[in-house]
N, C-alpha and C positions, 0 to 999 in steps of 0.2 A: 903360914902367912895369915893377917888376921883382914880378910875382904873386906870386914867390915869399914874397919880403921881406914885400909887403902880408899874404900868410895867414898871418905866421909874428906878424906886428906885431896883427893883428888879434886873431887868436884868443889872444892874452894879455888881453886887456883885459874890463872888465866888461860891464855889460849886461845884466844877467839881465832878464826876462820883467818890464812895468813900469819899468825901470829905463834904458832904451834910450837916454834922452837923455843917459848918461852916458858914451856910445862917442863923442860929439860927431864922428860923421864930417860934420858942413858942410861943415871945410874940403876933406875930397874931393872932397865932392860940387861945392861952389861953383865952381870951376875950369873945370867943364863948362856950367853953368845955374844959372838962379834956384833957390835952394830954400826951401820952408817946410815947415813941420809940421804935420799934423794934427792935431786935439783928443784923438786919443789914442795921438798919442806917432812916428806913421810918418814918415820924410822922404821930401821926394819934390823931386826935379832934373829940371826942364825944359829940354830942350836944344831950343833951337828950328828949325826947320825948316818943311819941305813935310810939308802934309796932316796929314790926324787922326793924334795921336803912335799909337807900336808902345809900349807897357806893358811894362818888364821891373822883374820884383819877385824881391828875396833879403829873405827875414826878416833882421833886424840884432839879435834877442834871442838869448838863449841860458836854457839852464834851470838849475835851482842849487834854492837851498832859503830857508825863511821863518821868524824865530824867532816860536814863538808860547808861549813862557815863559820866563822866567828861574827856576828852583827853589830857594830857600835855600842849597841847597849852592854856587850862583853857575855849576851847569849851564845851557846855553842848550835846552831842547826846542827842534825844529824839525817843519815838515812840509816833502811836496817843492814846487817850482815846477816845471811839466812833470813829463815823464818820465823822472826820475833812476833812473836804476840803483840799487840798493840794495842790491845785493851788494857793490859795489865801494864801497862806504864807511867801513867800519872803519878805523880810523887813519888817517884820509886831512886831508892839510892841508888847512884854510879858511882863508877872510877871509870876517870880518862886514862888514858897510857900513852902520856904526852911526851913528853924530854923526863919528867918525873911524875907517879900517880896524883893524880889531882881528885878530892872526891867532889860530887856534884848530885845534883838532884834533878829530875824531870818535871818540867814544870808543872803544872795543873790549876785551872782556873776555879776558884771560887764557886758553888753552886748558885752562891747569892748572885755571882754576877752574869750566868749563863744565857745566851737568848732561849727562847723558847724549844724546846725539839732538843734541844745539844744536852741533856744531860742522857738523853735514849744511845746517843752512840757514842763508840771510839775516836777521836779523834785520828786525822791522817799524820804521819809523820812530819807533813812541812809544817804541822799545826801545831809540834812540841818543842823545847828546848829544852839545851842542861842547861841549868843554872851552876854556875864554877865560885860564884861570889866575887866574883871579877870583875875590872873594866876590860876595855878591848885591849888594852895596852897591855896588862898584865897577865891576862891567856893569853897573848900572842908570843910575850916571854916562854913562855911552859908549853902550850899548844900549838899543833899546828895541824890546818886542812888533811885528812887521811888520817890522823890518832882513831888509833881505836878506842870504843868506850864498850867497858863490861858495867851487867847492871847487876847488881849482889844481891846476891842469895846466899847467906851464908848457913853451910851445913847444919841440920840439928835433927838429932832422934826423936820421931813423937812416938815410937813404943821402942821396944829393945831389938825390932828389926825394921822398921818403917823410916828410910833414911830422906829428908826431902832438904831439897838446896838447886843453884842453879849450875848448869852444867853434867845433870848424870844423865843426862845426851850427848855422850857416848863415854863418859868417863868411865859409869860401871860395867861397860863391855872391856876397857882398857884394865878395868880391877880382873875381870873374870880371866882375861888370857893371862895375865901377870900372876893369878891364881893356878891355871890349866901348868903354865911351867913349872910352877912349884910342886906340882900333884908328881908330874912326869921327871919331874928330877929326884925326887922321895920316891921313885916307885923304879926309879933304872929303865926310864925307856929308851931304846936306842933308834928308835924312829928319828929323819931328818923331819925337824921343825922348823918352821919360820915365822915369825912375830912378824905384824906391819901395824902399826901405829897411824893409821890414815891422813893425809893430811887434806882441805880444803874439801872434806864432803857436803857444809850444811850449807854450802855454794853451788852443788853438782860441780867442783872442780878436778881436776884429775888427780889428786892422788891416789884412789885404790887402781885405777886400771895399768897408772904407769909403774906403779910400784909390783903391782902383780908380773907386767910386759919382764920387769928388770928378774923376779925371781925364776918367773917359770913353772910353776909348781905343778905336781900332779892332781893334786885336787885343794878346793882350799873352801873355809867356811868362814863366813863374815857372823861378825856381832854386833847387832845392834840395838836399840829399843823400840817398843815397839805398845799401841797404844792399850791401857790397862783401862777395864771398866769402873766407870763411876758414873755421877749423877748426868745425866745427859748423854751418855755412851752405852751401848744398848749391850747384852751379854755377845751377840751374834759381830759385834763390829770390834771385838776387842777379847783380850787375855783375862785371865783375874789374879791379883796379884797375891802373891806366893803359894800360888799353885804349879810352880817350876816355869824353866824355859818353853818359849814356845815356839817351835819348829815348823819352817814354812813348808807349803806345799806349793809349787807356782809355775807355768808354762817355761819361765825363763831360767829354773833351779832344775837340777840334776834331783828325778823323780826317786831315780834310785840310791842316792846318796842321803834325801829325805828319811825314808824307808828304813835305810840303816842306822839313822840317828836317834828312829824313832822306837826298832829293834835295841840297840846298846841300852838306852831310859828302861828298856822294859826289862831288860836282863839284871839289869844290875839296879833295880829297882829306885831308881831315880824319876822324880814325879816331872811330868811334860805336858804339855795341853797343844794344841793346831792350830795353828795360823793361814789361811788359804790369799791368795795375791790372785788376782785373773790374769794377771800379767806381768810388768817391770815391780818390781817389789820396793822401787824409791828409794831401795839403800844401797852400799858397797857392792852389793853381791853381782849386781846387774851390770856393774863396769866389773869386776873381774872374770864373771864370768864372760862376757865376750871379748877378753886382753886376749893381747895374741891370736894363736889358730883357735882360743876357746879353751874355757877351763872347769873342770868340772867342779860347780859349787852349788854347796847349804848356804841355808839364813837362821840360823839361831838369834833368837828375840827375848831382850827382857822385857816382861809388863810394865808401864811407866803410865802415870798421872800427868794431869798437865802440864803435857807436854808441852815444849819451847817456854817455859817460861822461867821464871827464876824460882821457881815453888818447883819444881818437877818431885816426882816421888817415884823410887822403888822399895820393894822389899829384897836385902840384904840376900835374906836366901834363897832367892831368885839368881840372884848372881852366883852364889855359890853355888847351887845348882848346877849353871851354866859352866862353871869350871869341870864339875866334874863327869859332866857330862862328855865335854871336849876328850878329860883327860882318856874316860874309858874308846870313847871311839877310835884316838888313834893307838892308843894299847892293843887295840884288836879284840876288845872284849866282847864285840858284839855279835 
């Protein structure tokens, strides 16, 4: 399987928060296991095997924005989905996902015409609009209040592993398991697996905990991203990227599940770096692990660059990494 191609293929495509089933990964998933869908919206691939499955979960949404007017002048008002940056949206191309894609643009004022002060900050959301090239009449043909809007970032390599676009929050966790199956299907492991495809995380909405409630598992490991140093992110508050996965240690994570992930990296000589959380770690992991009676879970992280925005950046072999990292843990290599 070539991860690269998959996060460069993925993270183009939509999905926004709610919107999930429109990434239609079945067909990767199916290849491996049965899959179906949860009532609100998660996939999840059963690969069968020995013993109670090993749970590995990458959220499949991404964040974006929601129109919640059309104005006379045939502007779209919007609010965010998740945690959209807001700096970075002046002029910035979109696509609506109306009755059919409509592309549009974020408006942005003039510097000539600024009052004083307003060029120092971000504008609030009730302060921007898409512009569709429309009257009212004619987005309300195509458009309507709730469409969602993604704002493009389309994939592109600035070296031969430095992938950046918008959406590989969480798309290259969704590359890495889709990698970990392929490792574990070339290699004969008869371990029970189970894929979960997250849905509604960059909302804090329920898809990891209900979807974990539904499988049950004995132990499970979320993947997520996780922030990578650069200019204004200090070494101590962040990863460096392509210096492997990095594996959380956190009040709320199974200390000794840590321990072993970080045991297997070292056996099998796969590069890792430490991630420390004082407490809820703000991803998948912290709703799985309290689903049901309580389940014992990792946080495997990839290093990522500005983050939430349509520019995100991983390095490829980070992610790879991260596959294979998976794949030796539940092989027992560690």
């Amino acid at each position: 399987m070539n991860i690269a191609s998959l996060c460069e293929r993925l993270c183009g495509r939509d999905g926004i928060t709610g919107r999930e089933a429109s990434l239609d990964l079945r067909e990767e998933l199916a290849s491996f296991g049965a899959v179906r869908q949860t009532p609100v919206g998660s996939l999840i691939c059963e690969v069968p095997g020995e013993g109670a499955p090993i749970l590995l979960d990458a959220h499949a949404d991404r964040i974006g924005l929601i129109v919640t007017e059309i104005t006379p002048e045939g502007f779209l008002r919007f609010d965010k989905v998740g945690g959209m940056d807001r700096r970075v949206l002046c002029a910035s191309a979109v696509t609506v996902r109306g009755r059919r894609d409509v592309p549009g643009v974020i408006t942005s004022v003039p510097p000539h015409l600024m009052k004083d002060g307003d060029g120092d900050k971000a504008p609030q959301f009730d302060e921007l609009f898409v512009d569709v090239g429309m009257t009212q009449e004619e987005a309300r043909a195509v458009i309507s209040v709730g469409d969602a809007v993604t704002v493009d970032g389309s994939p592109r390599f600035l070296s031969d592993s430095r992938l950046t676009g918008a959406a590989l929050d969480d798309r290259a966790g969704v590359a890495a398991l889709l990698g970990t199956l392929d490792i574990l299907r070339e290699n004969g492991c008869g371990r029970a697996v189970t894929v979960m495809l997250s849905a509604q995380e960059e909302t804090g909405g329920p898809g990891a905990g209900t979807g974990a409630f539904a499988v049950q598992p004995a132990e499970a490991i979320a993947v997520d991203v996780s922030f990578a140093v650069q200019d204004g992110v200090a070494p101590h508050q962040a990863g460096k990227l392509g210096a492997g996965p990095m594996i959380c240690f956190s009040p709320s994570l199974s200390r000794e599940m840590s321990r072993r992930l970080v045991n297997t990296a070292e056996r099998n000589g796969i590069p890792y770096q430490l991630e420390v959380a004082s407490g809820s770690t703000g991803t998948n992991a912290d709703d799985i692990a309290g689903s049901g009676c309580g389940v014992v879970t990792g946080l495997v992280s990839i290093p990522q660059r500005n983050m939430h925005t349509q520019a995100e950046l991983v390095d490829v072999e980070d992610v790879k990494a991260v596959a294979l990292l998976l794949a030796a843990y539940i092989m027992g290599e560690d």
